[in-house]
C-alpha positions as MATLAB code, in Angstrom:
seq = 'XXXXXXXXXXXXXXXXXXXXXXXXXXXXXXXXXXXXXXXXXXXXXXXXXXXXXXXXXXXXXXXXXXXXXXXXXXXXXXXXXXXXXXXXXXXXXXXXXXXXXXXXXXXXXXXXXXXXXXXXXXXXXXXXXXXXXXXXXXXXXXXXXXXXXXXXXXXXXXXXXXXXXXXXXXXXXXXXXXXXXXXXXXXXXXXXXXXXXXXXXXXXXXXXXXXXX';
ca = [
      43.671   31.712  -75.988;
      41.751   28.960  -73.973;
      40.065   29.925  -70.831;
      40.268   26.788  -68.056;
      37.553   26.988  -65.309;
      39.197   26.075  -61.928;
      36.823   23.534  -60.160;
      36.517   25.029  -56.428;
      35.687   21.810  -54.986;
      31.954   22.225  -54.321;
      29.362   20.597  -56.384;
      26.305   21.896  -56.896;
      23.026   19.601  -57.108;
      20.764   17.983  -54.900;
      20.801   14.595  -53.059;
      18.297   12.042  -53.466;
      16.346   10.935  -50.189;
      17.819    7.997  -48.424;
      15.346    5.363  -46.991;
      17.597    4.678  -43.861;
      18.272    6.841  -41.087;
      21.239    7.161  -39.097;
      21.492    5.047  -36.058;
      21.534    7.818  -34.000;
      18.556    9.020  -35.434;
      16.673    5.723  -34.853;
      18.021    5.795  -31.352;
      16.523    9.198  -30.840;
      13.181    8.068  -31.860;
      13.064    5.263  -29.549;
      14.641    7.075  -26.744;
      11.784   10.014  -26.789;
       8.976    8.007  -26.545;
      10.481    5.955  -23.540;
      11.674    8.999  -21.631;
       8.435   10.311  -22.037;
       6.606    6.749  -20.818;
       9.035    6.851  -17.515;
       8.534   10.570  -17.065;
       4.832    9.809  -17.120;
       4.829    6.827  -14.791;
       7.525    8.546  -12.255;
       4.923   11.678  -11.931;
       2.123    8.893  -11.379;
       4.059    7.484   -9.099;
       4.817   10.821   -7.101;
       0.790   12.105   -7.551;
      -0.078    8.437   -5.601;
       2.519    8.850   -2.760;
       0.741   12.283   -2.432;
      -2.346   11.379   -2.406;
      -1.350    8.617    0.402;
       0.510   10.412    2.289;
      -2.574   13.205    2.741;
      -4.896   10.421    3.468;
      -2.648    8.993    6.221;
      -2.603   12.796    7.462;
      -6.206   13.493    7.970;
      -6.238    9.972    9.802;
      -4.090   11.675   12.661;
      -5.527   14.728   12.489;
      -8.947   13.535   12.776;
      -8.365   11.557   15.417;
      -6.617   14.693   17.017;
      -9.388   16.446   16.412;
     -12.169   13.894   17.592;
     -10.494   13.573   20.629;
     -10.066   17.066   21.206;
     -13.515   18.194   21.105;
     -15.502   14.918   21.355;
     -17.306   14.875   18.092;
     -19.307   11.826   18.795;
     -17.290    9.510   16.838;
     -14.243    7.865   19.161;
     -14.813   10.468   21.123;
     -18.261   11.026   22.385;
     -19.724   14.718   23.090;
     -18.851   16.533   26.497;
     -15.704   13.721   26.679;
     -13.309   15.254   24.553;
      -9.819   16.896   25.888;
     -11.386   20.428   26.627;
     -14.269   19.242   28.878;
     -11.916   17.663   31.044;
     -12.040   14.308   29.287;
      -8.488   12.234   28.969;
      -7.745   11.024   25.293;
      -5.358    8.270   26.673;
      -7.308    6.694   30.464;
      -9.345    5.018   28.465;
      -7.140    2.972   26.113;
      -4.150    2.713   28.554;
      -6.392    1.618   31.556;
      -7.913   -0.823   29.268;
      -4.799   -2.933   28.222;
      -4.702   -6.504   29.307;
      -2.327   -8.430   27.280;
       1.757   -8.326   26.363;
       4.475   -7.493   29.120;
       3.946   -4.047   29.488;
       0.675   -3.546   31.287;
       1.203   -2.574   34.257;
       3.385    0.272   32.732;
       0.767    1.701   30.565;
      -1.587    1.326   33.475;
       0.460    3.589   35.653;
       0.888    6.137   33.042;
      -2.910    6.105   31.779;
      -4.733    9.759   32.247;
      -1.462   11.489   33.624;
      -1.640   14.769   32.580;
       2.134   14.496   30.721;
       0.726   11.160   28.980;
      -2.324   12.996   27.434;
      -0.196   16.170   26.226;
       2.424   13.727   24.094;
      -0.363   11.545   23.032;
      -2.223   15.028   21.558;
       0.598   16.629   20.516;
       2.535   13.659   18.523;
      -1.239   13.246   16.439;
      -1.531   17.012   16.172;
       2.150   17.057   14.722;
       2.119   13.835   12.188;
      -1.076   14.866   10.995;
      -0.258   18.358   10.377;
       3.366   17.520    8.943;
       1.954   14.483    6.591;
      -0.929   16.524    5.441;
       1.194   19.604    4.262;
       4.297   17.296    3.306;
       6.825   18.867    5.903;
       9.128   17.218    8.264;
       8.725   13.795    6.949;
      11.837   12.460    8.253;
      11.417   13.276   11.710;
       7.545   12.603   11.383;
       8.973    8.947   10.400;
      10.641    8.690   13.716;
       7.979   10.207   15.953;
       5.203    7.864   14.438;
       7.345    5.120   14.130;
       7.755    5.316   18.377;
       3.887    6.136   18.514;
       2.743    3.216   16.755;
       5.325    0.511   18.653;
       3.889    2.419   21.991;
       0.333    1.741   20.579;
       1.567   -2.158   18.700;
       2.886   -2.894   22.354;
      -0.530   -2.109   23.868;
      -2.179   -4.006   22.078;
       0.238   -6.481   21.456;
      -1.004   -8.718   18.712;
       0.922  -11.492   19.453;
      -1.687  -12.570   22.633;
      -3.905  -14.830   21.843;
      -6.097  -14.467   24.897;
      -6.570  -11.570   27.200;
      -5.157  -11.629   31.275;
      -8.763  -12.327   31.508;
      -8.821  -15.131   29.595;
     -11.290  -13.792   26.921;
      -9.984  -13.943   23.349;
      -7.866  -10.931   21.826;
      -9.354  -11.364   18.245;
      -5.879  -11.052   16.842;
      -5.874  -11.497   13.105;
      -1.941  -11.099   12.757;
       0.593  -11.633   15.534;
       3.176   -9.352   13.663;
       1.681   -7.447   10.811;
      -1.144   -5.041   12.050;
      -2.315   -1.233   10.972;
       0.627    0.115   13.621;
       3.074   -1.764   11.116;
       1.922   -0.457    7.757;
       1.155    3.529    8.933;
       5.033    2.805   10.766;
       6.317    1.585    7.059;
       4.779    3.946    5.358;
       5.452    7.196    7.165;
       9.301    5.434    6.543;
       8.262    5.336    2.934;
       6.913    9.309    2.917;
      10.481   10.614    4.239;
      12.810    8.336    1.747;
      10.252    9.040   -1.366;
      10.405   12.954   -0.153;
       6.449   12.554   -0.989;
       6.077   16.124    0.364;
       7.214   17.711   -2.686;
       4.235   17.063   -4.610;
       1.006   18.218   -3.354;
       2.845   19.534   -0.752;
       5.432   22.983    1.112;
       7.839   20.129    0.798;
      10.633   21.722   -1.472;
       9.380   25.457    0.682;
      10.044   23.769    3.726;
      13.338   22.247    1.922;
      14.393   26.305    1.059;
      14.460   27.214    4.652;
      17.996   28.232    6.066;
      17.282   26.125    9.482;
      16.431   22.850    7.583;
      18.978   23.229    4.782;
      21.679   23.501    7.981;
      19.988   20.723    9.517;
      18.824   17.978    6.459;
      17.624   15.649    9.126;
      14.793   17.735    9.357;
      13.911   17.393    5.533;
];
């Protein structure tokens, strides 16, 4: 009596290597190494806003600070805001060019004047610095630095005295570029790197109220 063996379908054995991948394995490979490349640049990227955007803050909050307690630099000693000194006579008094002089004239030293002047450099420097805010920090010292483009007004060539303004730019000046980039700060949301930006993002009031992102 014969005895068949019934085949079960499998084979065993081994396979010899192939030399090709699959295209999805060769897609793979090229895919990791370029994630990895624009991961790598995108954190640059974020670490430089950062870095900017802290920079920009110290700028304000120096200048808060110089003016506050007259540290000899702007500001010189026994001037400054608590000796009875005015951050903004000075400056305002001292415009003579663009349309708007008489205006900051009249408003130059009033007590009202000095308080928004102190508190808007107090507020953008402390909100750039610690990456809060940035949206309505890009609103506040975007109005700050027109108020401050418009007294100076680079577009005048001479003074109402007739003495030359020294204007390098009659459009593009430093008001411009800390205006654009506080704009930049808020849209990047720079704050949440080297920053309480994604804290400050966490809090009930500002996820209610995004405009204050």
């Amino acid at each position: 009596m014969a005895v068949h063996e019934h085949s079960t379908g499998q084979r065993a054995g081994f396979r010899l290597p192939t030399r090709h991948k699959s295209a999805a394995d060769r897609t793979g490979e090229t895919a990791a190494p370029a994630d990895a490349a624009a991961g790598a640049s995108a954190s640059l990227v974020a670490r430089s806003l950062a870095a900017v955007r802290i920079a920009t803050g110290f700028i304000f909050l120096w200048a808060f600070l110089d003016k506050a307690f007259g540290w000899h630099y702007a500001t010189g000693t026994g001037k400054g805001w608590i000796d009875g000194g005015s951050p903004t006579r000075g400056f305002l008094s001292g415009v003579a060019a663009g349309p708007l002089q008489s205006f900051f004239h009249t408003i130059a030293g009033q007590g009202w004047t000095d308080w928004l002047f102190m508190l808007a450099l107090l507020g953008i420097g402390a909100a750039l610095t610690t990456g809060i805010a940035l949206r309505p920090t890009a609103v506040a010292g975007t109005a700050l630095m027109a108020m401050m483009w418009a007294a100076e007004w680079p577009p005048a060539q001479h003074l109402s005295t007739g003495a030359p303004t020294g204007s390098s730019n009659p459009l593009v000046d430093y008001h411009l570029i800390y205006a654009l980039t506080m704009i930049l700060f808020a849209l990047a949301a720079a704050g949440t790197t080297w920053g309480l930006g994604r804290n400050w993002a966490h809090l009930p009031i500002v996820r209610h109220h995004p405009w204050l992102l």
